[in-house]
C-alpha positions, -999 to 999 in steps of 0.1 A, spaced: 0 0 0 17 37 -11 6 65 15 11 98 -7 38 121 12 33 164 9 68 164 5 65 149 -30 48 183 -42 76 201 -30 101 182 -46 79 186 -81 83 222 -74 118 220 -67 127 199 -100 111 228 -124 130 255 -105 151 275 -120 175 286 -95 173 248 -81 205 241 -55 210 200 -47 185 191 -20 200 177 17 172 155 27 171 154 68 150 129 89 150 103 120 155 65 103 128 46 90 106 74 80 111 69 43 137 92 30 152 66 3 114 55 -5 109 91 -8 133 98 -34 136 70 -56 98 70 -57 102 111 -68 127 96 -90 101 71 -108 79 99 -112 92 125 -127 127 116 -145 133 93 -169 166 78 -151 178 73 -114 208 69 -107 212 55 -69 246 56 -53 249 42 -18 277 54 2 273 29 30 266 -2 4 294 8 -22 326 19 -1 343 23 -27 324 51 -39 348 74 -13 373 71 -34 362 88 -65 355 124 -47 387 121 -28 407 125 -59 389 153 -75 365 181 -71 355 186 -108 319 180 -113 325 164 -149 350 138 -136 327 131 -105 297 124 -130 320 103 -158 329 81 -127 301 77 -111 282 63 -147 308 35 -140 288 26 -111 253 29 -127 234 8 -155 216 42 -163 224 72 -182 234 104 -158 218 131 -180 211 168 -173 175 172 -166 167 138 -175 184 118 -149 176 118 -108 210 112 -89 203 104 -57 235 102 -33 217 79 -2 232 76 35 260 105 25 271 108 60 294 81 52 312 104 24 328 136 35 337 142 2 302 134 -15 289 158 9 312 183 -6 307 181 -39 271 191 -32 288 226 -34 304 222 -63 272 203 -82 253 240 -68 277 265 -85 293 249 -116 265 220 -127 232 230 -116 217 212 -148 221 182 -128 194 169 -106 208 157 -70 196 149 -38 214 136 -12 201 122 23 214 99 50 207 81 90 219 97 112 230 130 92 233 156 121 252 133 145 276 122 118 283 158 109 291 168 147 313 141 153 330 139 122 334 175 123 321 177 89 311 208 73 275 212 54 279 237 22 259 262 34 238 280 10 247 260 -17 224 227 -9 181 232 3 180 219 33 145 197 35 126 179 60 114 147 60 88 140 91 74 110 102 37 102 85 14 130 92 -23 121 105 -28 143 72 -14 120 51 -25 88 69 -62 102 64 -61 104 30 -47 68 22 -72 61 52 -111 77 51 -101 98 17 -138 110 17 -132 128 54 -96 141 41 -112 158 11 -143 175 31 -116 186 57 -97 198 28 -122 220 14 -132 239 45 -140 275 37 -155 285 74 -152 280 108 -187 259 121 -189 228 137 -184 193 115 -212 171 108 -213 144 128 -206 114 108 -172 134 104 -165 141 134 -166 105 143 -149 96 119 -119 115 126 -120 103 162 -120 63 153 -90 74 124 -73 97 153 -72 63 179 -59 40 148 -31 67 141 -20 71 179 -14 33 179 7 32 149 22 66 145 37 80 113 63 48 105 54 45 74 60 6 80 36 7 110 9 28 92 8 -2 63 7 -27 85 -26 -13 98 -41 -2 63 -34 -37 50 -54 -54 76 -20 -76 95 -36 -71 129 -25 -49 162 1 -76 172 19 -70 144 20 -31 142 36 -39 177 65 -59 163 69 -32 138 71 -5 162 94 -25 189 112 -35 156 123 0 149 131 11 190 154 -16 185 172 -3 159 175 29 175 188 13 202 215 -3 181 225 28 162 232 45 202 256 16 204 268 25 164 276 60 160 278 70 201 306 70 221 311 43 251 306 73 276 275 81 257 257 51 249 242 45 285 237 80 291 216 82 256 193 49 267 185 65 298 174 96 282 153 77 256 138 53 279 128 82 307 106 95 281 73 78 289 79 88 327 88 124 321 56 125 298 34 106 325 39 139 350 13 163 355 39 190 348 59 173 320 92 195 327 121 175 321 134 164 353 171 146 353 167 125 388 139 109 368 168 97 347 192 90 371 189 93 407 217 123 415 222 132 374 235 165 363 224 186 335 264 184 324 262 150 319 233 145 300 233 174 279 252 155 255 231 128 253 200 152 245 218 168 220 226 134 205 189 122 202 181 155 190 207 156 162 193 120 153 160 136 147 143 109 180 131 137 202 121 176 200 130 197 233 105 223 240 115 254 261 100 276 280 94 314 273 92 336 300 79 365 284 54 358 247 72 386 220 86 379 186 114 364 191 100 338 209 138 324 210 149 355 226 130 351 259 134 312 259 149 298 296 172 269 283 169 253 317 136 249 320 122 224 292 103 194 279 113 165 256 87 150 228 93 122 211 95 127 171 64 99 167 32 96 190 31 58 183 71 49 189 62 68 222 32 47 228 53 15 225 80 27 242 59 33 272 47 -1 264 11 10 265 -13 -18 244 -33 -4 215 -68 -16 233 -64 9 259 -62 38 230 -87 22 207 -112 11 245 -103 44 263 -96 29 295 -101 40 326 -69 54 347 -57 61 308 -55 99 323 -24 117 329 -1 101 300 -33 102 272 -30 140 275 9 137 272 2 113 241 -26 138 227 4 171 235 29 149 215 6 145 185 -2 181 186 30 191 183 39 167 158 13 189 135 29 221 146 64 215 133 52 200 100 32 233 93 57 257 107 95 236 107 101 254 139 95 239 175 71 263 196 78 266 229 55 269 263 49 294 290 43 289 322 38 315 352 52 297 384 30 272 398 -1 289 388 -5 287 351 11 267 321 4 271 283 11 238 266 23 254 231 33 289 222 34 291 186 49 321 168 33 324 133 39 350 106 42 385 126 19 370 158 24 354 192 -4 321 194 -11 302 229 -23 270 222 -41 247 250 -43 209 247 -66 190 261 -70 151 254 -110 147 260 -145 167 262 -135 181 293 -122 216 293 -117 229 322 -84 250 335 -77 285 343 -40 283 322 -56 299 288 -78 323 311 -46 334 327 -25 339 299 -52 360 283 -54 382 311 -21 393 313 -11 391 273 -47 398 255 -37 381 229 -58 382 195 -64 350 190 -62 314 212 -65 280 203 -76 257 223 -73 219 207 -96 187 224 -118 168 212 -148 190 208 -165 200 176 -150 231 155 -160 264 162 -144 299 169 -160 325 198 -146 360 200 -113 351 194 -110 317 209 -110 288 185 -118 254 198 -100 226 172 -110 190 173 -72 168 182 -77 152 141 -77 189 129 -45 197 141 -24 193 112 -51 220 96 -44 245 122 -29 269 99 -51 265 75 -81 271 95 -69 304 113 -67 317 75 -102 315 76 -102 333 108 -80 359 90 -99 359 60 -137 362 83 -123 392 102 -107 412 70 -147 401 56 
């Protein structure tokens, strides 16, 4: 089963461009960035020429010994059964950390042979970089992003009636009902599986919960085994702790990262490595807190007081080894960690819609806002709740001292939007922006 990825329509856009740089493809494993491009590839060229720089060592060799983009590209057709031709021809250069050199030459590809068509993408790209001290030829390669599976994109392969009505939303007024449930039952499935694109077909294809497990766990165990791979020995316990503290850190009422829940007497010193690790690796997002809600939201941000997200709601789920009957069943006692699941998701949809983390605000022990979310030339605050149930003095807070234009709060009541306040079903999430351009467009109206 082929779920349709967004980022396909960017890199259709990015093919006809005429000031086209190579492409750097960025992305924690297994979320598809070689299906991504070789199916781009199929697509839209009529060659593709795949070079694997982990699989074909020997590779290395050929930009070690020269930096001339004609030589690179008469060599490299002695490693191909396909043409390389300008415009014609895909060359994809796959898991590039492995080539200092190759990374290089994206440079060079940029200024003297942007006929060519390249993109380049690898595991574990941000920590290879670091430790190999390797330098990335800034402003000569497009730096993309590849997420995991959005719910967006999981609805279409999914309930691709729901997906277009959602789609074609041109004001703000509750959902009919049918659709509304509908999104609810599709919202459950995609909190047990996530956006592994491995996981999600699993599901769609019928193969049953158990499996979609053994997926999931199949993948935490590769992560494991890349900590082992590509950190130091000093660093590979440190990095498992981190990463396996995740369910408990979520499971607090106040989900502030904590280090004694890592490690009974840990320091910050010794762990920030580790964080940076995972977050280099693409595995978690760290969310900080603002102490003050202006553009720049980075410039009031308190880098000691955070929270850590994992990249993919259902990885999380198994991770904190939580069945997918209680999600599908709603269990009782399913409380406290269901609203850290439901903030996870949420924030999921934020980064894919603005490829920048928010942050949060809190106000000692009185009030917390779960997102703040600075978009175009405004300051958002976005409350989460997981259920129905609304109730909190956090948002009323907030808007007290800030009077803020506009708030959000997401749950899993029906759409609608009151004197500034818009109340998002969870499903809608990955629609935010699009749905506060209604907003915009209703109040300009």
């Amino acid at each position: 089963m082929k779920i349709r990825r967004e980022l396909l329509e960017d890199l259709h856009n990015w093919k006809e461009s005429k000031d086209r740089k190579p492409i750097l493809l960025k992305g924690a494993r297994q979320t598809g960035k070689t299906w991504i491009m070789k199916e781009f590839g199929k697509e839209c060229f009529d060659y593709v020429a795949d070079f694997n720089f982990d699989r074909d060592i020997e590779l290395n060799s050929i930009f070690e010994k020269t930096k001339a983009t004609d030589r690179i590209v008469k060599e490299l057709s002695l490693y191909t059964n396909v043409p390389i031709l300008p415009g014609k021809t895909l060359i994809i250069f796959d898991e590039i950390q492995m080539s200092e050199g190759a990374l290089n030459s994206l440079k060079y590809f940029c200024e003297d042979a942007p006929e060519y068509h390249v993109i380049a993408a690898g595991s574990l790209l941000g920590v290879a970089i670091r430790q190999k001290n390797m330098s990335v030829p800034v402003g000569k390669v497009e730096i993309l992003h590849l997420y995991p599976v959005s719910f967006r994109e999981f609805l279409h392969t999914s309930d691709e009636r729901s997906w277009r009505y959602i789609n074609q939303l041109k004001s703000i007024e509750p959902l009919p009902e049918i659709i509304h449930h509908r999104l609810e039952l599709e919202y459950k499935r995609y909190l047990v599986t996530g956006g592994m694109p491995e996981a999600i077909t699993t599901l769609l294809e019928n193969k049953g919960m158990l499996k979609v497990d053994e997926v999931l766990q199949h993948i935490l165990d590769l992560y494991q085994l890349d900590f082992s791979r590509y950190a130091s020995p000093v660093e590979i316990p440190r990095i498992n702790s981190l990463w396996n503290s995740l369910p408990s850190q979520l499971a607090k009422e106040n989900r502030k990262f904590i280090y004694r829940i890592v490690r009974s007497g840990a320091r910050a010193r010794e762990y920030e490595d580790g964080l940076l690790w995972l977050e280099e690796a693409g595995l978690i997002y760290r969310i900080f807190n603002v102490s003050k809600p202006a553009i720049p939201l980075s410039g009031y941000q308190d880098l000691s007081a955070f929270k850590i997200y994992a990249c993919d709601c259902g990885l999380l789920r198994r991770l904190a080894k939580l069945s997918p009957e209680v999600i599908m069943n709603s269990n009782v006692g399913f409380t406290e960690f269901k609203g850290a699941l439901t903030e996870n998701f949420v924030l999921q949809s934020l980064m894919l819609q603005n490829d920048a983390k928010p942050f949060y605000w809190s106000s000692g022990n009185k009030a917390e806002v779960d997102f703040i979310w600075q978009m175009d030339s405004g300051v958002v605050p976005i409350e989460v709740k997981s259920e129905t149930r609304i109730s909190g003095k956090s948002l009323s807070v907030y808007s007290k001292q800030f009077k803020p234009p506009v708030r959000v709060r997401i749950s899993m009541n029906n759409l609608r939007e009151n004197d500034g306040l818009l109340s998002c079903p969870i499903p809608l999430s990955d629609w935010l922006r699009q749905i506060m351009g209604v907003m915009k467009t209703k109040e300009k109206v």
